[in-house]
C-alpha positions as CSV (number, residue, x, y, z in Angstrom):
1,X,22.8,28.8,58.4
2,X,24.5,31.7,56.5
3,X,22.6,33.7,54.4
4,X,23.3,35.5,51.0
5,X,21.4,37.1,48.4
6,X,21.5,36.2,44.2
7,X,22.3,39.6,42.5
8,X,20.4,39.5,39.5
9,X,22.2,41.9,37.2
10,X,19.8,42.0,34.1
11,X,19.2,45.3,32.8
12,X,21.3,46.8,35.5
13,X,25.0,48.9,35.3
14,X,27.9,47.0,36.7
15,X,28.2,50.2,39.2
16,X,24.1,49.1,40.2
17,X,25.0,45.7,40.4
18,X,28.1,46.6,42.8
19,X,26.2,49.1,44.6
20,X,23.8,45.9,45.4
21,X,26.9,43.6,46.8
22,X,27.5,46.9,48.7
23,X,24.0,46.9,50.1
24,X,24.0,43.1,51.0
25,X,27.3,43.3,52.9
26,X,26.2,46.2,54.9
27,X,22.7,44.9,55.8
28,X,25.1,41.9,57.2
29,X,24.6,39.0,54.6
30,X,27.2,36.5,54.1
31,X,27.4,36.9,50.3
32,X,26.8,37.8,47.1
33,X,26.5,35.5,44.0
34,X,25.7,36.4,40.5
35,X,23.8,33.9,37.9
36,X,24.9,33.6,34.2
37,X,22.6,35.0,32.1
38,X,22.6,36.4,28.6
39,X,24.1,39.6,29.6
40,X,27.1,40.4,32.1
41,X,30.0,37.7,32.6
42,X,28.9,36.5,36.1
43,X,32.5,35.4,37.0
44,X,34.3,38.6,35.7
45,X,31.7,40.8,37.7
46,X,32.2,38.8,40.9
47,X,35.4,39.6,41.1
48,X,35.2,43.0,39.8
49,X,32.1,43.2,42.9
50,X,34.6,41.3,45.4
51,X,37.6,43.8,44.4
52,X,35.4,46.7,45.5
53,X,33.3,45.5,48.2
54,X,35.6,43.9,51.5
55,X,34.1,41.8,53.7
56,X,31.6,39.4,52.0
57,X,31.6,36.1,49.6
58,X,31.4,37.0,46.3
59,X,30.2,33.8,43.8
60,X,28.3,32.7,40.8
61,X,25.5,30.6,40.7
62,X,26.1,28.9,38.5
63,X,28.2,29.4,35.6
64,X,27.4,26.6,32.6
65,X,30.1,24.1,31.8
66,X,29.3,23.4,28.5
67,X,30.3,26.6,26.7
68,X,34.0,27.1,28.7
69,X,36.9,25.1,28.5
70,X,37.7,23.9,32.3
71,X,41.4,25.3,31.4
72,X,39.4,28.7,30.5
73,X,37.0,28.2,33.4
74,X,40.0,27.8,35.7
75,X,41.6,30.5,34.4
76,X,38.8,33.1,35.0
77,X,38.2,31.8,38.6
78,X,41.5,32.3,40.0
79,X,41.6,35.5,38.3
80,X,38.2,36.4,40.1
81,X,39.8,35.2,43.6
82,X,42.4,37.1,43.0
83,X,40.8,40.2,42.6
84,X,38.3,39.5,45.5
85,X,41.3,38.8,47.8
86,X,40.4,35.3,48.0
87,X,36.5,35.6,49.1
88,X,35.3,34.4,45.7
89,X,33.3,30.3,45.2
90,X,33.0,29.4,41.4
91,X,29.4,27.6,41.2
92,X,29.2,26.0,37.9
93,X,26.7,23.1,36.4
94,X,25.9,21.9,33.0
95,X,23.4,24.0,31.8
96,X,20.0,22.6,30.0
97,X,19.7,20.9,26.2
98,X,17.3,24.0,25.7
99,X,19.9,26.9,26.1
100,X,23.7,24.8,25.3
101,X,22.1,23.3,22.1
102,X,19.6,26.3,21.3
103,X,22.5,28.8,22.0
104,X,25.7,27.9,21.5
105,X,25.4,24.8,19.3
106,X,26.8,22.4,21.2
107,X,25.3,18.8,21.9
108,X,23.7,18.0,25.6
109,X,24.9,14.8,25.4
110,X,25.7,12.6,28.6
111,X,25.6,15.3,31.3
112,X,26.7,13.2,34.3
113,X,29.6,12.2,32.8
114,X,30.9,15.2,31.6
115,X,30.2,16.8,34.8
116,X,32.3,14.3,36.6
117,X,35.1,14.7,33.7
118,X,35.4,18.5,34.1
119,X,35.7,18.7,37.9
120,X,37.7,15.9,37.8
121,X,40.2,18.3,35.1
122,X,39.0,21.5,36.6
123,X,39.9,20.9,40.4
124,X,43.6,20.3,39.8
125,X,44.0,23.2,37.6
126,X,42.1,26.1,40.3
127,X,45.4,24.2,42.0
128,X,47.4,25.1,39.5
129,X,48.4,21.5,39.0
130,X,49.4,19.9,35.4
131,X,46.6,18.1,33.7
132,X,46.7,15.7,31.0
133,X,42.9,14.4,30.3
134,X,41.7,12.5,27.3
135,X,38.2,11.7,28.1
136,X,34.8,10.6,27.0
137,X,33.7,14.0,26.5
138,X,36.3,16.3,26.9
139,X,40.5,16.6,26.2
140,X,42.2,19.0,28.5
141,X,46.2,19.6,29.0
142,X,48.1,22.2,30.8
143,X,48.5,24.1,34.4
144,X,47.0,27.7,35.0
145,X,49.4,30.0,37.3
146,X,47.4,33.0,38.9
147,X,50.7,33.8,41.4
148,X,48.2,34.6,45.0
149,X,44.9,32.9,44.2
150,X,44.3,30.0,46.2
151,X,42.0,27.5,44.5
152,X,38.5,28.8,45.7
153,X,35.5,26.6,46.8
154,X,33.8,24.7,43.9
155,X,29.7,24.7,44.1
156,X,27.6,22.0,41.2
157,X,24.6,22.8,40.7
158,X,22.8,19.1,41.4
159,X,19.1,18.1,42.0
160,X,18.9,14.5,40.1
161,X,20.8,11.6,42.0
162,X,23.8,10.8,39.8
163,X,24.6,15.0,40.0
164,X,24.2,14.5,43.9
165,X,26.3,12.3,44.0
166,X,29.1,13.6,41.7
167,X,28.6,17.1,43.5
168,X,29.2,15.2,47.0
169,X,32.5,13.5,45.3
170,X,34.2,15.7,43.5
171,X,32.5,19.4,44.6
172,X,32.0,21.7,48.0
173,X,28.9,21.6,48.0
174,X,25.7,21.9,45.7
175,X,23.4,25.0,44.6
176,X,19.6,24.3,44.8
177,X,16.8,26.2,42.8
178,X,12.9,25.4,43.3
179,X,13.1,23.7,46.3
180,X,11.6,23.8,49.3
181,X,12.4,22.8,52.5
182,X,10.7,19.1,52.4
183,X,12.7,18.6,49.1
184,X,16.3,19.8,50.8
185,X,15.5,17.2,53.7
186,X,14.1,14.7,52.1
187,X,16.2,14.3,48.5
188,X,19.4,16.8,48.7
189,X,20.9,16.8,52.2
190,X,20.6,12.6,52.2
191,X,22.3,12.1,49.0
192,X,24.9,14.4,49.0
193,X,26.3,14.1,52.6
194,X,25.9,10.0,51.9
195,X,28.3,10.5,48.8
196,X,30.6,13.0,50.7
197,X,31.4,10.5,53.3
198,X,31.5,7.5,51.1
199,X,34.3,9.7,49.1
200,X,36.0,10.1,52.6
201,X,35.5,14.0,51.9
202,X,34.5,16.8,54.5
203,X,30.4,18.0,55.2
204,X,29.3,19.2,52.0
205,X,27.9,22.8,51.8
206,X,24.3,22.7,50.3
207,X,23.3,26.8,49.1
208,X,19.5,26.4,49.1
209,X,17.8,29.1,46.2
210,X,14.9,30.8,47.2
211,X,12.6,33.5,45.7
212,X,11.6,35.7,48.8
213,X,8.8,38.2,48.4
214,X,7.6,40.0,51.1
215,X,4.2,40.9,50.3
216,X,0.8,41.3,52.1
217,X,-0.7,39.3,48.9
218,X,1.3,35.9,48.8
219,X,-1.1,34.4,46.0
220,X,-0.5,37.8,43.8
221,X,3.7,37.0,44.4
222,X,2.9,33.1,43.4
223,X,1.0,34.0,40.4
224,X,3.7,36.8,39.0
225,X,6.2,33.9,39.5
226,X,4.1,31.9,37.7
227,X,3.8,34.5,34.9
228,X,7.7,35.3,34.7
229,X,9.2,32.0,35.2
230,X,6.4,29.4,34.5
231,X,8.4,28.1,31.5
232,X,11.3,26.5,33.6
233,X,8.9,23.7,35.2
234,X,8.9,22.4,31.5
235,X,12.8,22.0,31.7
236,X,13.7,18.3,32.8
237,X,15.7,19.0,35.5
238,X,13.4,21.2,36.9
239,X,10.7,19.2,35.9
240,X,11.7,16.0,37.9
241,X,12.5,18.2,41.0
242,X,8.8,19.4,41.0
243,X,7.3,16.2,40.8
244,X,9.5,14.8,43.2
245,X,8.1,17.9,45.2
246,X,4.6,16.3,44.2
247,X,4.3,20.6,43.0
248,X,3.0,21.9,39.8
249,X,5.4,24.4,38.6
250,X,7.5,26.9,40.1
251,X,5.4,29.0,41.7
252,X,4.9,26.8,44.1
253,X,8.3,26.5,45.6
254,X,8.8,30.5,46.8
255,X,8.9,31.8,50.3
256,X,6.0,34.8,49.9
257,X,4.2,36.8,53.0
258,X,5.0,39.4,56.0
259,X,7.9,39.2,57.8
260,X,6.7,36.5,60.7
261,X,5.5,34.3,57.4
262,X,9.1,34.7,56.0
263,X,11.1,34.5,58.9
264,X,9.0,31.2,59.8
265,X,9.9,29.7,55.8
266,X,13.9,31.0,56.6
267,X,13.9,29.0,59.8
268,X,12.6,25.5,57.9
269,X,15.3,26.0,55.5
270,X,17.6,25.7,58.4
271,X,16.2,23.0,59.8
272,X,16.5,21.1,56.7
273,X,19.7,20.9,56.6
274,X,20.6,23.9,54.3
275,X,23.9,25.2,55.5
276,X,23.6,28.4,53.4
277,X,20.0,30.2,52.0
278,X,20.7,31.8,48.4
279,X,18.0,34.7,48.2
280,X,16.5,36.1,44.7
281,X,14.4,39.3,46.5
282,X,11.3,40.1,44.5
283,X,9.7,43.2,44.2
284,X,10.1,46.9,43.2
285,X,13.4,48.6,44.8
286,X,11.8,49.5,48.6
287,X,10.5,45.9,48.8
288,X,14.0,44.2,48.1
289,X,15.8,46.9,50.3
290,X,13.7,45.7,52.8
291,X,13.5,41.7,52.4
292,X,17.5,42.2,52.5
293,X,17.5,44.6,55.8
294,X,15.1,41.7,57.1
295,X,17.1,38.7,55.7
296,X,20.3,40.7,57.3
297,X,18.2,40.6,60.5
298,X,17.6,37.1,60.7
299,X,21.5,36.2,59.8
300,X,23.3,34.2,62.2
301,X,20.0,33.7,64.6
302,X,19.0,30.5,62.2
């Protein structure tokens, strides 16, 4: 199982954010991969990171659909692999009602199926193919030419079935957040490798997220959590995946204690069936130094 860490880059410089790709590739993680929040462009800082640090997978997890154009999308992408010398994977998912309809305006409707339209438009343009799509939800026409940028990996976020299966169909691979290891085994890995093979496509790659806090005081970690991020067990998507879990909120779902208690949690991801672990460090800047030295540690021997 490879292991990379989620930069967070909220309140931080892009040279901080860089400097943290710079300390992930060193401490020997496989990558890097930047959420989109409200602040930095997470594709347009991956490949800025990628340009400046050799020698690991730059990414986003995820990028929202809703708000970009796949011809835009496409076009930002292969600019990023450019820059990162082709070592960049565009994860991308539709987003939540809350945030496209609060925020940009723009109606949630029908998720699934415009999921399945834009990577069906967006994976012939990252290679740099004509498209001429009148959809259900979305019109699209055109090529993108980046001269040197390969069409890099394509990650969905996915937790419900129908986004399992369009992510084993038409995606790489999936990206995972608040899940444990029972929930990879028992509702991602199935689905997704079922609807791989049934598209006669290779193994997908399933990028479990995890919250890692290394901590003598796991129920203190679980309760911060709690505190910070509470409000995202109220989001369906979320919702459904915790009570498939049979968990109350998010909290619940993090990988919190000393370094055997973590390592042990790292190793069950494994053994689920993630091929890759996605790590969101908590903690002040000492603690998250050393959850990545340890994380760097346990790379390659899971």
């Amino acid at each position: 199982m490879r292991i990379g860490q989620c930069v967070v880059g909220a309140g931080s410089t892009l040279e901080e954010i860089v400097g943290e790709v710079r300390a992930a590739a060193a401490a020997g993680l496989d990558g890097a991969f930047l959420p989109q929040l409200a602040d930095w462009d997470a594709i347009t800082v991956a490949g800025a990171a990628g340009r400046e640090v050799p020698g690991i997978e730059i990414g986003t997890a995820v990028v929202p659909t809703y708000p970009r154009h796949p011809v835009t999308m496409a076009e930002q992408a292969l600019t990023a692999q450019a820059l990162s010398g082709g070592r960049f994977t565009l994860g991308v998912g539709p987003g939540h009602a809350q945030i496209i309809e609060g925020s940009f305006g723009i109606p949630f409707t029908r998720p699934a199926e415009h999921t399945r339209e834009y990577l069906s438009v967006l994976r012939p343009l990252l290679r740099g193919e004509e498209v001429g799509h009148r959809g259900e939800t979305l019109t699209a026409a055109g090529r993108v030419a980046v001269p040197g940028a390969a069409p890099p990996p394509v990650l969905l976020a996915a937790l419900g079935p129908r986004m399992l299966r369009i992510a084993g169909e038409l995606a790489d691979g999936t990206v995972t957040t608040w899940l444990g290891p029972e929930g990879i085994a028992g509702h991602i890995v199935p689905r997704i490798t079922r609807a791989a093979e049934e598209a006669g496509r290779p193994a997908p790659r399933i990028v479990a997220g995890a919250v890692v806090a290394l901590t003598s005081d796991p129920e203190a970690a679980r309760r911060d959590v709690l505190e910070r991020f509470g409000m995202a067990g109220g989001l369906p998507s979320y919702r459904a995946v915790l009570d498939r879990q049979g968990l109350s909120n998010v909290h619940e779902t993090i990988v919190a204690g000393d370094e055997r208690a973590v390592t042990a949690e790292v190793r069950r991801f494994a053994e689920a069936g993630a091929t890759d672990l996605l790590v969101t460090p908590l903690g002040d800047q000492d603690v998250r130094a050393r959850t990545i030295e340890l994380l760097g540690s346990l790379n390659g021997t899971v």
